[in-house]
Phi, psi and omega in degrees: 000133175281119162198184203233134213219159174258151189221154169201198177255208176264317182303298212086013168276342174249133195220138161214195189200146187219136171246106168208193181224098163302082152264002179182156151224163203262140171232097177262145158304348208292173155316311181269029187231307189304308182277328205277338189071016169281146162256137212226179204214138169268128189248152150269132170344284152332322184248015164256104169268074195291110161295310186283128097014117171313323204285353185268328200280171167257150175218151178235120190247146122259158202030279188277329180079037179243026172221128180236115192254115197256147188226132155299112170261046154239308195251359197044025189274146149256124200268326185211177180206158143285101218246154194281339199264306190239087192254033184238355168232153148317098177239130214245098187272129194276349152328317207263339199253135172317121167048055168249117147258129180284335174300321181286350193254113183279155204242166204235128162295125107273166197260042185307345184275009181246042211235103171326000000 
């Protein structure tokens, strides 16, 4: 079911907002993916609302420097990213998002460290 949640970092200075039906999340294998623990959910653009100014966050690019990961740079949490397989959509750690049981959202493997 589709609805709509709220998100933030652990501090509360990066605030967003999502229109989605959490039917899964993603879990990669990748280096970074791997150390961070996000579980994470693809939004569209359209149903991604950003509160916090991009220009307020710090961002960290690696390897092709086409995935893009934004962090509070007061608490470091990453709430959301641009991801290199989709960087035209929003993937979203649901870790972040208000009154989610997580337990309930099955979650999809990927195999990203076998990923040029």
């Amino acid at each position: 079911m589709w609805r709509t949640y709220q998100g933030s970092c652990h501090c509360g200075e990066v605030r967003f907002e999502i229109d989605a039906e959490l039917d899964h999340v993603r879990v990669c294998d990748c280096s970074i993916c791997r150390k961070r623990g996000a579980l994470l959910h693809r939004v569209e653009p359209e149903n991604f609302r950003l509160e916090t100014p991009l220009e307020a966050m710090s961002l960290y690019t690696f390897h092709t420097h086409t995935a893009r990961d934004y962090f509070c740079p007061k608490c470091g949490i990453l709430p959301f990213r641009r991801p290199r397989t989709a960087p035209g959509v929003w993937s979203v750690n649901v870790r972040c998002l208000e009154d989610v049981d997580l337990g309930a959202i099955p979650v999809q493997r990927l195999r990203g460290s076998r990923l040029p």
